[in-house]
C-alpha positions in Angstrom: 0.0 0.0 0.0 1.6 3.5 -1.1 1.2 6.2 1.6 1.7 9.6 0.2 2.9 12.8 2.1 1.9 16.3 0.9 4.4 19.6 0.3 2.1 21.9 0.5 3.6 25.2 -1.3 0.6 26.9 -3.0 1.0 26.7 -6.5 4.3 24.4 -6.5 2.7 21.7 -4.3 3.3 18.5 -4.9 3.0 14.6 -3.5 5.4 12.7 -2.2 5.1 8.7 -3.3 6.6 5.6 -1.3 5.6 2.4 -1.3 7.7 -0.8 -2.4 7.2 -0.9 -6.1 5.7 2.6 -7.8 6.9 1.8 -11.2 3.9 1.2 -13.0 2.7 4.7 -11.4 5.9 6.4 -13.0 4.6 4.5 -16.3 1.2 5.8 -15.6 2.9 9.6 -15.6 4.8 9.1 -18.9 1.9 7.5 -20.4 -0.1 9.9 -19.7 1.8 12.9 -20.6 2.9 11.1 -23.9 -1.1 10.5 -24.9 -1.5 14.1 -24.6 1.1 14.9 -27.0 3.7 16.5 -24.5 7.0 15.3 -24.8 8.9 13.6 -21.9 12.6 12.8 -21.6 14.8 11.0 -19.1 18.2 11.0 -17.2 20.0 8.8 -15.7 23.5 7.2 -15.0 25.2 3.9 -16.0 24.9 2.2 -12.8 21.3 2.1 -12.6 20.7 1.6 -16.1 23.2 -1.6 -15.2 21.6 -2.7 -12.2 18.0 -1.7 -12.7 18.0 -2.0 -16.4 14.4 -4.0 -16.4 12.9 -1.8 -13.7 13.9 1.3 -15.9 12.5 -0.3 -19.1 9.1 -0.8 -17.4 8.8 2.6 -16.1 10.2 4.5 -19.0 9.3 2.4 -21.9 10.9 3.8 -24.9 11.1 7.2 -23.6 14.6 9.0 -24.6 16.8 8.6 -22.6 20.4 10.1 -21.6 22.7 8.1 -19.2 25.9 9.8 -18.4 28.3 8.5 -16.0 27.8 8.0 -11.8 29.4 10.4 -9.3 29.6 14.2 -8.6 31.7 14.6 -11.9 28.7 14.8 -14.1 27.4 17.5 -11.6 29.5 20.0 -13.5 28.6 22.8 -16.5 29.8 20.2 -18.9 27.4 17.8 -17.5 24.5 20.4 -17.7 25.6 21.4 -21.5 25.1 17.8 -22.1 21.5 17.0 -20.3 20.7 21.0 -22.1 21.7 19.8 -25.1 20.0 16.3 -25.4 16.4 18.3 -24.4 16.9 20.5 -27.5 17.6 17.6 -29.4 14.5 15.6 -28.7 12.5 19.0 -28.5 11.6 19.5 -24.9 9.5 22.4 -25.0 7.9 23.8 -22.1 4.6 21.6 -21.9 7.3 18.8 -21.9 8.7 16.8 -18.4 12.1 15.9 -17.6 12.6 12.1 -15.2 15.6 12.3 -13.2 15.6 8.4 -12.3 18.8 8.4 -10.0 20.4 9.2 -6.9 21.4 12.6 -5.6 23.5 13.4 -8.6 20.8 13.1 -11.1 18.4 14.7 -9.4 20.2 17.8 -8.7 21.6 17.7 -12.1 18.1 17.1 -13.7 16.7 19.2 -11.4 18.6 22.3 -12.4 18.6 21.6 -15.8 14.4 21.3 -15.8 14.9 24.8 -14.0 17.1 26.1 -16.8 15.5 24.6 -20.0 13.1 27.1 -21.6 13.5 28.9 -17.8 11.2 26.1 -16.3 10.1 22.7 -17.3 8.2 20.6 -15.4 10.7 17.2 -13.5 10.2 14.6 -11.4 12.2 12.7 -8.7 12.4 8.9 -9.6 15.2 8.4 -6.4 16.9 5.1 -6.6 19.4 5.6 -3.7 19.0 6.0 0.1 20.1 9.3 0.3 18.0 10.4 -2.4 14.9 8.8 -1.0 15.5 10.6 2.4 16.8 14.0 1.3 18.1 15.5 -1.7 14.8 14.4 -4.2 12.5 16.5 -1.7 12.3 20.0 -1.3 13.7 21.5 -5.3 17.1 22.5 -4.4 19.0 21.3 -7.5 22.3 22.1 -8.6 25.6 21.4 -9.8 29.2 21.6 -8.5 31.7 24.3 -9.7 35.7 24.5 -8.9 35.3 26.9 -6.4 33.0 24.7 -4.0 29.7 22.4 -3.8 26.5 22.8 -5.5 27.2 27.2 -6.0 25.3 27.2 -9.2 21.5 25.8 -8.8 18.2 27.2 -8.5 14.8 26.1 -6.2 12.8 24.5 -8.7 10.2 21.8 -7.0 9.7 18.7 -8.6 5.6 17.9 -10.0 6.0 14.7 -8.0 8.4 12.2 -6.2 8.1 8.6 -6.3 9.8 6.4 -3.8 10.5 2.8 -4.7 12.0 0.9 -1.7 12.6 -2.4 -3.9 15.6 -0.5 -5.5 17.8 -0.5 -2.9 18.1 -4.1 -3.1 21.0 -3.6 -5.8 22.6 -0.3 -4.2 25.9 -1.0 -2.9 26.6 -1.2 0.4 28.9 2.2 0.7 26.3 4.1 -1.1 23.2 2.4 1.2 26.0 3.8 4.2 26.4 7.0 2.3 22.1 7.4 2.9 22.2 6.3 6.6 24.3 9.7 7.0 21.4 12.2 6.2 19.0 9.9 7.8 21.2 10.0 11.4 21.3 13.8 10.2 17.6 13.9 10.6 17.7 12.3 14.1 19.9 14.8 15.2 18.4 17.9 13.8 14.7 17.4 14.6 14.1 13.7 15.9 15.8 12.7 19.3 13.7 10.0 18.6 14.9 8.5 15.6 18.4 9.1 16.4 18.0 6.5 19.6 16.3 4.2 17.2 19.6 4.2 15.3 21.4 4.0 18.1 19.6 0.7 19.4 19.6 -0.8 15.8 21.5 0.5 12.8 19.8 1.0 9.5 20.3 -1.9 7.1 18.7 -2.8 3.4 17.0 -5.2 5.7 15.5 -3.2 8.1 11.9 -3.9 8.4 11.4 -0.2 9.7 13.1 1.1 6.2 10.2 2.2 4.5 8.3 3.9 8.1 12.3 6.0 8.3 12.6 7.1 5.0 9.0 8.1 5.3 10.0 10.1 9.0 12.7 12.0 7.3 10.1 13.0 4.3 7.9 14.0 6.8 10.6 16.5 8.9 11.6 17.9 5.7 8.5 18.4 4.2 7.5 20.7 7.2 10.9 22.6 7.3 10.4 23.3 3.4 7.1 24.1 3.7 8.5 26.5 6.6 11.2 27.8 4.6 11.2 27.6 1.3 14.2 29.2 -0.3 16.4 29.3 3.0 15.6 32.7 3.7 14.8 32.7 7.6 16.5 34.6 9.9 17.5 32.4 12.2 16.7 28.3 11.8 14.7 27.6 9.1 15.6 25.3 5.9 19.5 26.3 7.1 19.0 23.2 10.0 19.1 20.8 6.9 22.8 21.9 6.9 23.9 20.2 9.6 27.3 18.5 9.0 27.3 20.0 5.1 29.2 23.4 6.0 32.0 20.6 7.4 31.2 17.8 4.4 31.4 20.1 1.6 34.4 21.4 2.4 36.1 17.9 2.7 34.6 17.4 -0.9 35.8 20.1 -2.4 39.5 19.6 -0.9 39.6 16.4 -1.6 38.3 16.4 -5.2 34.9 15.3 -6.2 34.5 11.6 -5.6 37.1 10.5 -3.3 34.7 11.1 -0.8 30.9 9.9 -1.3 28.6 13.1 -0.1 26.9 11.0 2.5 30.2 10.1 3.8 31.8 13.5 3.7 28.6 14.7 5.6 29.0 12.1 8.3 32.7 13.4 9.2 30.9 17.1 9.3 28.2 15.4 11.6 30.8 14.4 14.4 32.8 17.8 13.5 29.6 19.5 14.5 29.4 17.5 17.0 32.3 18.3 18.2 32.1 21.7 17.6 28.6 21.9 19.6 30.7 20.4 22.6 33.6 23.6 22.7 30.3 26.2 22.5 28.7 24.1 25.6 25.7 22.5 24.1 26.3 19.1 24.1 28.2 16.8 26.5 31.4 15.1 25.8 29.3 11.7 26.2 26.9 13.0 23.5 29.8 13.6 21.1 30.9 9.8 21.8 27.2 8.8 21.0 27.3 10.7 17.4 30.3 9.1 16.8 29.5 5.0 17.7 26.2 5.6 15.6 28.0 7.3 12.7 30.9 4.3 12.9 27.7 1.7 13.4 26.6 2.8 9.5 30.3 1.7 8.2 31.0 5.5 7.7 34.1 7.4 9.0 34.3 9.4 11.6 37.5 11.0 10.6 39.7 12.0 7.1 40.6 9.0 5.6 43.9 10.9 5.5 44.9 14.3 6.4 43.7 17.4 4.4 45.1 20.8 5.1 43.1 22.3 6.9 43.7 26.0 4.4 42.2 24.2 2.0 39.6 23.1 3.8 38.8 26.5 5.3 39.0 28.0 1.8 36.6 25.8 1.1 34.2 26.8 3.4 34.7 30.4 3.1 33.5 29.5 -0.6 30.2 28.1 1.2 26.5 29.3 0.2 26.1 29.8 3.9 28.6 32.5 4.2 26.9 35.6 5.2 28.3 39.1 5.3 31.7 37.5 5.2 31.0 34.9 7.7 30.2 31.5 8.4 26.7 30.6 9.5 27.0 27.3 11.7 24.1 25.1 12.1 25.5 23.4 15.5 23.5 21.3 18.1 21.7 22.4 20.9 21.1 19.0 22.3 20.6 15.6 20.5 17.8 16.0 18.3 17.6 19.8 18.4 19.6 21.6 16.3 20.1 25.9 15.5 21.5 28.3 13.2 24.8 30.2 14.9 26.5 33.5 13.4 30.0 34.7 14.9 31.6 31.4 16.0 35.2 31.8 17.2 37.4 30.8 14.0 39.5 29.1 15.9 37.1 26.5 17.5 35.9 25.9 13.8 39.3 25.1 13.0 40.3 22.5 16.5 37.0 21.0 15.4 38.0 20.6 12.0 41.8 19.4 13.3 40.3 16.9 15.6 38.5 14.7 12.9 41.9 14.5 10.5 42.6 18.2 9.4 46.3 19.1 8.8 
C-alpha cells in the first residue's frame, strides 16, 4: 500500500510517493503525458541503467533517454551542457517533463537543468538511492558543482511529483546504502531525538523492516521545514538546519576532489565535527559527542579523514560556502541531541580545533 505525504507550497505543491514498487505509477505519468502529445525525456546514470536496467525499461518504456556517468563529476557545467543539449535535441518544449531516475546526482543535475530549460520545465524525482529517497529528491534545491565549492550554481525548482520505490535499494551497494544512513542520522539529530536513539539501538540496514516507516519520517521532517522555509531565507533556523554536518562535508569534498569522498560520507565526518564543535560552544556533553560518533561508525561510515587534508584548503573551502553571510560563516551546530540551531559569529579558531580533531592538517 503506497502512503503519500503532501508539500504543500501553494502553486508548487506537490506529492510525495513511497511504497515498495511505484513503477507502474511512473509508467502511468509518462503515459499519460505522452497520450496528450507532451514530450517527456529521461536521465539517468550507467549504474542504474546496469543494475536496474528491467525496472527502468518498465517505467520508462521507450522514452529517450540520456545516461551519463555516476558520481559528482557529471554535476559540472559540462554535465549540464550535455543534459541542455540532449532536451533540445529531442524537442523538450515547455509543456514537456524531464525524469531524473537516479540518486542525488541526477536529481540535482536534472533538477537544475528542468529549471534552466526554456526557464522552467516541469521534472520529477524517480530516487533510486538512500540518500536520495531521504533528502536530496525532496524540497527542489537542485544544482551542480563548480571548482570553487559544492552545488554554488543551482536554482529552487520543486519537482511535479516524487516517487519512492524501496525495492531498488536491493542492488545499491553497500557504501552508497551507508552514504544514505548519513542524512538519515542527520535527521535524528536535527529534529528527531527519537529516531536518532532508534539508530542508536539498531542500525539501519537494506533489511531493516522499519526502512520504509524511516525514509517516510525523514520526508515528513523535511516536508515541514520546506514548507516552513522555502528558499532558506529565515532569519535564524529555518531550511538552514538541513545543513547540519554540510558546512563541514562540503568542504572535505571540495578539498579532496569530487568523488574521493561519497557526499553521505563527507557529511558524516561534518556530523561528528559539528558534533564536536557543539561540545567547545557548551551545548552538548562530551558523552553526546561519543554517542554521534558510535552511531556514525555503526553505519560503516568514517568518523574522521581517511587521510589528512590541510586544513587552508579546507577552510577555503568553506569560506567559498553558500552559507557564508556578510563574510561569515553561519554554523548550524547542536543544541542537544535532536535539536539543532543556526549560529553566526563562531570563534574561528574553534571551527578550525574541530575541524583538526576529525583529520585536518
Amino acid at each position: 500500500m503506497a502512503e503519500t505525504l503532501k508539500i504543500n507550497l501553494a502553486e508548487r505543491s506537490y506529492a510525495i510517493h513511497i511504497a515498495a514498487d511505484l513503477g507502474t505509477e511512473v509508467r502511468h505519468e509518462v503515459t499519460q503525458r505522452t497520450t496528450a502529445g507532451r514530450r517527456v525525456a529521461v536521465l539517468t546514470d550507467t549504474n542504474f541503467d546496469q543494475a536496474q536496467s528491467a525496472a527502468l525499461r518498465a517505467m520508462v518504456g521507450e522514452t529517450p533517454m540520456l545516461i551519463v556517468e555516476p558520481g559528482e563529476g557529471s554535476k559540472s557545467l559540462a554535465g549540464l551542457g550535455r543534459v541542455l543539449d540532449f532536451l533540445a535535441e529531442h524537442k523538450i518544449d515547455r509543456g514537456g517533463a524531464l525524469f531524473a531516475v537516479g540518486g542525488g546526482v541526477i536529481g540535482d543535475l536534472g533538477g537544475f537543468a528542468a529549471a534552466s530549460w526554456l526557464r522552467g520545465i516541469d521534472f520529477f524525482q524517480v530516487p533510486t538511492t538512500l540518500l536520495a529517497m531521504v533528502d536530496s529528491s525532496v524540497g527542489g534545491k537542485t544544482g551542480i558543482n563548480l571548482a570553487a565549492g559544492k552545488n554554488l550554481a543551482g536554482a529552487f525548482h520543486q519537482p511535479r511529483g516524487v516517487f519512492i520505490s524501496t525495492h531498488l535499494l536491493a542492488t545499491l551497494p553497500p557504501r552508497e546504502f551507508s552514504a544514505g544512513a548519513a542524512e538519515v542520522i542527520k535527521y535524528g539529530l536535527l529534529g528527531d531525538a527519537g529516531l536518532f536513539d532508534d539508530l542508536e539501538k539498531s542500525p539501519l540496514t537494506a533489511a531493516s523492516p522499519t526502512l520504509a516507516a524511516l525514509i517516510r519520517r525523514c520526508c515528513a521532517l523535511k516536508a515541514r521545514i520546506v514548507e516552513a522555509d522555502e528558499r532558506e531565507t529565515a532569519a535564524d533556523g529555518g531550511r538552514a538546519l538541513l545543513n547540519l554536518g554540510h558546512t563541514f562535508g562540503h568542504a572535505v569534498e571540495n578539498a579532496a576532489g569530487y568523488g574521493e569522498y561519497l557526499h553521505g560520507e563527507a557529511v558524516a565526518i561534518g556530523l561528528c565535527a559539528a558534533a564536536r564543535l557543539s561540545h567547545k560552544l557548551g551545548y552538548v556533553t562530551a558523552a553526546d559527542v561519543g554517542r554521534v560518533e558510535r552511531v556514525v561508525a555503526a553505519h560503516a561510515l568514517p568518523v574522521r579523514l581517511r587521510a589528512p587534508l590541510a586544513f587552508g584548503d579546507l577552510h577555503a573551502a568553506m569560506t567559498r560556502d553558500k552559507k557564508v553571510r556578510a563574510g561569515g560563516l553561519r554554523m548550524v551546530v547542536l543544541k542537544r541531541l535532536g535539536e539543532a540551531a543556526t549560529q553566526d559569529g563562531i570563534s574561528p579558531a574553534l571551527i578550525e580545533e574541530s575541524f583538526r580533531e576529525v583529520g585536518a592538517a
